[in-house]
N, C-alpha and C positions, 0 to 999 in steps of 0.2 A: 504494500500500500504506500503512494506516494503523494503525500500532505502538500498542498499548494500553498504559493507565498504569498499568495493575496486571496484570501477566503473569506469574503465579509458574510456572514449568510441574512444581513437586516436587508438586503438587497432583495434575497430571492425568495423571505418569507419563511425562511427554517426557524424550528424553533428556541424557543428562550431557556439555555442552560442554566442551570445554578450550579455556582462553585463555591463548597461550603469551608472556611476555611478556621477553626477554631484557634486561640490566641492566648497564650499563657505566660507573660515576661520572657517574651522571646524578639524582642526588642532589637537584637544584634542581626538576626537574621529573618526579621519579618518584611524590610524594604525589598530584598532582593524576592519572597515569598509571592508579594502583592505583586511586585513586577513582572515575574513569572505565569502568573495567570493573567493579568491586564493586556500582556502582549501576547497571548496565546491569537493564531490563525484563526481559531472560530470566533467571534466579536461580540454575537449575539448574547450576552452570559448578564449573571447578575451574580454579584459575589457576596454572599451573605458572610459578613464576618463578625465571627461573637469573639468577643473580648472578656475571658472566664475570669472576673476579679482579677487580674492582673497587679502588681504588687510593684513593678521595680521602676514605675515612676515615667515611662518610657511609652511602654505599648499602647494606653489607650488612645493617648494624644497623637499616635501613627495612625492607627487605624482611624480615627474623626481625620486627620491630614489626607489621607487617601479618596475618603466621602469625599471631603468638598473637592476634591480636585478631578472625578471620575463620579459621574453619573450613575455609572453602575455595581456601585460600592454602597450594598448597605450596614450600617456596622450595630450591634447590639452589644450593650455593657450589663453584665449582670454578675449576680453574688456568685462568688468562686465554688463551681459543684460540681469539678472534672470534667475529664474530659466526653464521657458519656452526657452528661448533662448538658453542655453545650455542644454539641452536635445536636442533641435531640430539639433544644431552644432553636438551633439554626434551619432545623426540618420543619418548626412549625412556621417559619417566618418567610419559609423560600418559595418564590411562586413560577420556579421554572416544569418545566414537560420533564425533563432529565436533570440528575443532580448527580455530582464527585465528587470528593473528597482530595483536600489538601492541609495538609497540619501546616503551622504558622514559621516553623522551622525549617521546610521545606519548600522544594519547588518544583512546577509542572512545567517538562520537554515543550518547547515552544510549540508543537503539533499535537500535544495531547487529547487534548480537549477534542478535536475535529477526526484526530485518527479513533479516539473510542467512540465518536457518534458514526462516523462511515461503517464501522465496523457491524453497531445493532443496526443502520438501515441496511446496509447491504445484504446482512442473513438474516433478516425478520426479529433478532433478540430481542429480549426483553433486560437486556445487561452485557457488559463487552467488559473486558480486560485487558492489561499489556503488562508488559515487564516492568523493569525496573533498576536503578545503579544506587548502590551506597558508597557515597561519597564519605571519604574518611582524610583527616586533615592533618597533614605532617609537616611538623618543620613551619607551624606557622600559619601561612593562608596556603603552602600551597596543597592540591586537592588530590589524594588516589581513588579510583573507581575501581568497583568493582561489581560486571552485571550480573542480574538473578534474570535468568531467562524463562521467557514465558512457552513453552513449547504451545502450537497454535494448533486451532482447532476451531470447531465450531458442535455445539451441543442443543439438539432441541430438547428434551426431556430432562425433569430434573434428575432420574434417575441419573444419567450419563453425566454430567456436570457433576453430581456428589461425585460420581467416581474419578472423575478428570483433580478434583481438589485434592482428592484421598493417594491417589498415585500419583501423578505428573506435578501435578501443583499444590504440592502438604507445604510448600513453603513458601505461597504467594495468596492466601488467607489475608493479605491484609483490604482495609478499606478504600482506603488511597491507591491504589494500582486501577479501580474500576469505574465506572459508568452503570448506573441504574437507572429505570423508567418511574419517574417520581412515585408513580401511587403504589409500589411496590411497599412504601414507608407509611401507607395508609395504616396498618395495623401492624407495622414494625418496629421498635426503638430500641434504642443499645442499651444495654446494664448497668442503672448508674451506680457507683460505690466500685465497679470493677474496673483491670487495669487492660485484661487480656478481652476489650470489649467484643473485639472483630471477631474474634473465636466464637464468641457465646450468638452475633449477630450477622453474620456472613450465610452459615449455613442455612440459615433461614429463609436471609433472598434468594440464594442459590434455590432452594426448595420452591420460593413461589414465582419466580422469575419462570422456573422450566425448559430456561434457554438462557445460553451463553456463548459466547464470540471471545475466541481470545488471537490477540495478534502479536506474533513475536518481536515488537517494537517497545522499543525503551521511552514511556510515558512520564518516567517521576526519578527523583532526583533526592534520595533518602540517607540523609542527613546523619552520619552515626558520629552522638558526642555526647561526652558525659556533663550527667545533671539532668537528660531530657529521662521519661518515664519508660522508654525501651532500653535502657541502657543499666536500671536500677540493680542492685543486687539484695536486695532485702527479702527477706523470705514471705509476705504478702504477695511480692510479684512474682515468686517461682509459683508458691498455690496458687494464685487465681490461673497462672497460666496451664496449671495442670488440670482443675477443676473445670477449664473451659475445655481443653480436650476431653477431657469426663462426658460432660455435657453434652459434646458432638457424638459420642458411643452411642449413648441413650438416644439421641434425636436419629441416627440411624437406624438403630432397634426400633421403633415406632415407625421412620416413615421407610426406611431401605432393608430387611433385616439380611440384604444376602452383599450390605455394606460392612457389614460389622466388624468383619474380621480386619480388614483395611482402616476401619474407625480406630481400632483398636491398637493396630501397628503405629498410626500416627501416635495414640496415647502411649505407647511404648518409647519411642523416640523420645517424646516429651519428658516421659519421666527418668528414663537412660540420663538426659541432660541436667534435668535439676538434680538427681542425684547427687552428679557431680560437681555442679554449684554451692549446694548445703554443705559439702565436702570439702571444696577447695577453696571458695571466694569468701574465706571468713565468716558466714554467716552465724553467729552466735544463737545459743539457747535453741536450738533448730534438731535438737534429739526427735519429739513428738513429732513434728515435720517428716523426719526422716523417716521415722517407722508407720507415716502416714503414705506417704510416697513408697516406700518398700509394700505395706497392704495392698495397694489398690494395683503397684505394678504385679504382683502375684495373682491377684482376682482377672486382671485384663490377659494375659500369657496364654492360657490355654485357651482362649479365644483369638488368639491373633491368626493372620491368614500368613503371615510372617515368608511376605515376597522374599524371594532371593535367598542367595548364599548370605548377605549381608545379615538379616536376621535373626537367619537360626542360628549364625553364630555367636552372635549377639546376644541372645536369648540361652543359648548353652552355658555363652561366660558366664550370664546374671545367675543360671542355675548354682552353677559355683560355687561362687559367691560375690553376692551383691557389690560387694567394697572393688572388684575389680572392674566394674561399671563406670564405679565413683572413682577412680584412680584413670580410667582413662577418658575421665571426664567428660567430653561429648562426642565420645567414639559414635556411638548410635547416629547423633544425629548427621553427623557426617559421610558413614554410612547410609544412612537415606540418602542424601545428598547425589549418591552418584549408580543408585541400581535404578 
């Protein structure tokens, strides 16, 4: 697919995007954010941006700077209630046909926007996807990439889509990589109090969407630096993110149950990885933790469909024993990574 340099769609009557972009004392990296999508090839857009109590003195007054200078900025300030919480304020306020996601720290491929709308008109979706680079910062300003590729496709049934996430794409779950047909979020909202929201609210559009478009083109530009919420090592954010792949088993079991074993393998991975986080990255007082994450990874095992050489071997080490799981820290998930 190849994005044109001059795409205005208010010309030809296409419709009105929303790009939802939530904002949290990210002050250093919210100008390049906002500019990022303002100059995106598709024009037509309305950029809702919530401003989550913001603290460091900085961001609210960018975000109102951006309103008056752009039409199509509209900016919401509200009490600090994460990041679930304002996405969900920025879904009740956006009055576009299709809405995407961009965090305030990041930034959208100057084609994104128009390469994920071509993508659902052209195969009829109800939802389109792409890749993506994490950008990692050395030595300074200057920047290493490195891309998470989107192997492509195109999926009518949700059935097929759960499975393309569970196998090809267990490691592109996030919110931000995608395009949704707005009323998909009629009876949909993220989990507020939780960290690993995508997890708990992905599967679900996936499921009502029943169609998905994925293009192996690099849409987003994902930002990896510490202090932000993916980055954290605290033991709330290993559980939520394990309890959210929990969550995905079960919502398998009910709507796919010949998904399970795949559901399952992802919850394997996941938990292979905290493992070795509680273990290695200092996490204090995280005993209970551990023998909560050892339970549930012994409960999930004999249901796993357990693809490849990768994870039965995998699964033999943990039989083992556990600790050499945790010792080679996020063998598992890297192992996914490449079967």
């Amino acid at each position: 697919m190849t994005a044109s340099k001059r795409f205005d769609p208010r010309a030809k009557g296409l419709p009105l995007i929303s790009v939802i972009v939530p904002v949290y004392n990210v002050a250093d990296y919210l100008d390049e954010c906002l500019d990022s999508v303002l100059g995106q090839t598709y024009q037509n857009l309305e950029v809702v941006v919530c401003d989550d109590g913001s603290t460091d003195g900085r961001s609210p007054a960018l975000c109102d700077a951006y309103a008056r200078q752009d039409p199509r900025v509209k900016v919401i300030h509200k009490k600090n209630g994460g990041l679930s919480a304002c996405r969900n304020t920025a879904l009740d306020a956006c009055t576009g046909e299709w809405v995407c996601f961009v965090d305030g720290d990041d930034e959208l491929m100057p084609d994104a926007v128009e390469t994920l709308y071509r993508a659902c008109v052209k195969n009829g979706t109800a939802m389109s996807m792409g890749a993506y680079r994490e950008c990692y910062s050395v030595f300074g300003k200057r920047q290493v990439f490195r891309p998470v590729f989107a192997p492509k496709g195109v999926y009518h049934t949700a059935q097929d889509t759960q499975h393309y996430f569970l196998t090809k794409g267990m490691l592109l779950t996030h919110i931000w990589t995608k395009m949704f047909r707005r009323d998909l979020f009629d009876t949909i909202r993220f989990p507020e109090g939780r960290i690993y929201e995508d997890i708990f609210t992905v599967p679900r559009l996936f499921e009502k969407a029943g169609s998905c478009a994925i293009v192996n083109r690099s849409v987003y530009r994902y930002k990896v630096r510490k202090g932000s919420i993916s980055s954290g090592t605290n033991i709330r954010r290993q559980m939520d993110g394990l309890y959210a792949r929990w969550a995905y088993v079960d919502f398998m079991r009910e709507h796919h149950p010949e998904l399970v074993g795949l559901a399952n393998d992802a919850f394997l991975i996941m938990a292979a990885d905290n493992l070795g986080r509680i273990e290695h990255l200092g996490i204090e007082n995280a005993r209970a933790e551990w023998d909560e994450v050892n339970r549930m990874f012994n409960e999930a095992l004999p249901h796993c469909a357990l693809r490849g050489a990768a994870f039965k071997i995998g699964a033999w080490l943990y039989r083992k024993n556990p600790r050499i799981i945790s010792k080679s820290s996020r063998m598992l998930l890297r192992l996914g990574r490449v079967i």
